[in-house]
N, C-alpha and C positions, 0 to 999 in steps of 0.2 A: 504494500500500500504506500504511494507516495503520499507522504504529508504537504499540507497546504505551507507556502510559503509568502511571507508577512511583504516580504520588499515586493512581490508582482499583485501584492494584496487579496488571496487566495482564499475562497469558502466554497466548497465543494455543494451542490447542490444533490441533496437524494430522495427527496421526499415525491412517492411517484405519482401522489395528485397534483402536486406542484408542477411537477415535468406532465402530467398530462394535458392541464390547462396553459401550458405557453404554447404546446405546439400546436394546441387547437383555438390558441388565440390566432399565430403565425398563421395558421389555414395552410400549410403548402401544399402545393398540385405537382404535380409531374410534369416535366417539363421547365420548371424553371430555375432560376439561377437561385441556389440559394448557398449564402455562406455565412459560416458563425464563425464568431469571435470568441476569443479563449474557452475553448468547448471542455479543457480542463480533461475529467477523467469521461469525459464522455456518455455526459449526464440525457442531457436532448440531443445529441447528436445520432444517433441509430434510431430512435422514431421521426427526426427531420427527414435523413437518408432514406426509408423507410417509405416518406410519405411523398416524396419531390423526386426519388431517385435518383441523384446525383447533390452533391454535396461540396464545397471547398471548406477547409476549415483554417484559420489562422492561429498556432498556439507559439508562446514565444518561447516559456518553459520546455526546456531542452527535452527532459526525462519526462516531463508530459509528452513530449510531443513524439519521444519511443513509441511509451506505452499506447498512444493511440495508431501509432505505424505498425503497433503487431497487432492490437486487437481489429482493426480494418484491415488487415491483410489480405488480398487476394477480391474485396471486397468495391465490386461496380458500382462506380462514379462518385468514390471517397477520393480525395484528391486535399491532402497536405501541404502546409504551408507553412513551415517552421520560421519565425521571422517575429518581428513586432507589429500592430497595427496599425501603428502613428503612424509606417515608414509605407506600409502597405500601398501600390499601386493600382487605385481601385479601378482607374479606365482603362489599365491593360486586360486585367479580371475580365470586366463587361465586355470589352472586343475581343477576349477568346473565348466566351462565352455566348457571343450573338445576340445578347440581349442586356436590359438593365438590372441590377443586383439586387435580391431581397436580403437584408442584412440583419444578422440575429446575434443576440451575446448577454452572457452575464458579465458586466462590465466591471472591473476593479473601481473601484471607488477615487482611487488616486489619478485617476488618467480619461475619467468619463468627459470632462465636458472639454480638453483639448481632442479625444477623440469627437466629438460629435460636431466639430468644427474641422477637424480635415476629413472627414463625411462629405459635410457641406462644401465643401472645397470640391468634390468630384460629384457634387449632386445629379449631373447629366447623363452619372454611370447608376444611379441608385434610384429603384422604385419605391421601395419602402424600408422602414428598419424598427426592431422590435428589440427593447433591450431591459433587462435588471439594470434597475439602478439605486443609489439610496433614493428610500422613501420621501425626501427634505428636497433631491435634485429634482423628481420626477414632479413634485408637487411647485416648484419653482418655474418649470416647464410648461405645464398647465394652467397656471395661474391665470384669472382675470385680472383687469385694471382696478386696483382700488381694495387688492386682500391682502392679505399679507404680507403674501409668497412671491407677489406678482415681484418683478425684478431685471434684473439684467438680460442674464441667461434665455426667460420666455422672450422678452422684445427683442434681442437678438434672432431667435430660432423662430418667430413668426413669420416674418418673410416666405419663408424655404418651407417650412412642414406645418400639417394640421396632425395637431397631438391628440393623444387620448388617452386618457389613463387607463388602465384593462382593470387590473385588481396589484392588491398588495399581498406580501408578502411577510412572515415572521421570519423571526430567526432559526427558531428549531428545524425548518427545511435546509438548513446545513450545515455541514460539516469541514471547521469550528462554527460552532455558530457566531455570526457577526455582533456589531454589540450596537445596530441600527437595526432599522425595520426595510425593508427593501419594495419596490412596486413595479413593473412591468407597463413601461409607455411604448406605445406604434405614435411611428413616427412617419407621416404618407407627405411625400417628395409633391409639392403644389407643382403642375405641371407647368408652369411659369413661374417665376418668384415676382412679389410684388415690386413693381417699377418703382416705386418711392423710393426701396430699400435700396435701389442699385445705385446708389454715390458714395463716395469716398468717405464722406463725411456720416453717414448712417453710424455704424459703431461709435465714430467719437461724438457725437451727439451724447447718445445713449450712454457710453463709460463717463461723459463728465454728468450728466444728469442725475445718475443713478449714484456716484462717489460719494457725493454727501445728503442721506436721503431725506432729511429734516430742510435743507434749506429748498427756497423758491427755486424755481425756472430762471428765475430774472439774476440772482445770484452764483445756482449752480455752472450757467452757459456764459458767463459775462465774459467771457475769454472769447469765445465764437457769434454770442447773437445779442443784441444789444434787446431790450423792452419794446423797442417801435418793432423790428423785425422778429419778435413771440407775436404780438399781435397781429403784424402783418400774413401770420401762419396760422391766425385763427385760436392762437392758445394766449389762457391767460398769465401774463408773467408771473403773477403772484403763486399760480399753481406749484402742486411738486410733482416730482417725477412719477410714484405711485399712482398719480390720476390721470394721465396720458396713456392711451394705445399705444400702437406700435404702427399706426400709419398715421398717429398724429406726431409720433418723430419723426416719420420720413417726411412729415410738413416741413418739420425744424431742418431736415440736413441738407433737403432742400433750397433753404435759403444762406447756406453755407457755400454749397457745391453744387455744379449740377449734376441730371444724369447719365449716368456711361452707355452708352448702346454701344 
């Protein structure tokens, strides 16, 4: 038995309602491209294969990525990928594949939201993507304008996908168990990304808004958009960041920069 290892941030998932309900969240068919992300000891990975027949998997973990080279052994359209994710070439994947990627994983905690940004980064290769993640991140994701949770992370990733939170998850579905709650987001690739978003200035809008979340609009942006020019975008200076969408930033980055076609 290999044990979980703390630096690739490691919880083995075995709980087999738990594995029945992602892959029957995933839905896969036959026929398409589907590949998971650190499949670990190969927890959903033989009912994915199973239900899609054919499979690529990315595991970075050396001695994981044996053990799943002997237990698929000899076994049709398992295809290995021993390497890291971050570095992972997802648009060579899709053009040797003939189509765009369904992407699935229980993702380490330590590396979730820079992976879901170089996702985004090859969004053209990628149909949808279905991931564990902390319960805190997934809920941040989702979030509306004006809760909590709402924050960076969702007005960033609104553009590009319609999220949905599936169901949560405890700890005792693995082994160590973690010492968070974890939940299961789909994440469906907008088959356009929203035009507003596409300037330079979108994220930096957003990262100075969002840095200090107490103060005004008029304060936060004073670096980039002066009070005549919030108004001029339909937003009121004195507002905070919490109470904006994420196409009434792309009002704001808009009048920063314009947009790229």
């Amino acid at each position: 038995m290999i044990r979980a290892r703390r630096r690739f941030g490691q919880h083995f998932l075995h709980d087999p309602g738990v594995i029945q309900r992602i892959v029957a969240g995933v839905a896969p068919r036959a026929g398409e491209a589907l590949v998971e992300i650190g499949p670990g000891q190969g927890a959903i990975t033989r009912p994915l294969l199973a239900a899609a027949g054919a499979l690529d998997v990315i595991e970075i973990d050396r001695d994981l990525a044996a053990g799943l080279r002997a237990s698929f052994a000899g076994q049709n359209g398992f295809v290995l990928h021993a390497g890291d994710a971050l570095e992972f070439d997802w648009s060579a994947l899709a053009t040797a594949r003939g189509r765009r990627l369904r992407v699935v994983g229980n993702l380490p905690y330590n590396i979730s939201t820079p992976l879901l940004f170089r996702l985004l980064a090859a969004r053209e290769s990628i149909l949808d993507m279905h991931f564990m993640l902390q319960k805190e991140v997934v809920e941040r994701i989702v979030a509306a304008p004006g809760s909590e949770s709402y924050g960076r992370l969702g007005v960033m990733l609104a553009p590009f996908v319609v999220a949905t939170r599936l169901f949560d998850i405890g700890p005792g579905a693995f082994r160590p168990p973690p010492r968070v709650q974890s939940a299961i987001v789909r994440l469906q690739l907008r088959p356009e990304p929203a035009e507003w978003a596409l300037t330079p200035a979108y994220g930096q809008v957003v990262a100075a808004a969002f840095a200090q979340r107490r103060k005004t609009l008029r304060n936060a942006l004073s670096g980039l958009l002066d009070a005549t020019s919030l108004r001029a975008a339909g937003i009121d200076p004195g507002a905070r960041a919490e109470t904006l969408s994420a196409e009434q930033f792309g009002a704001l980055a808009r009048r920063v920069a314009p947009v790229i076609h």
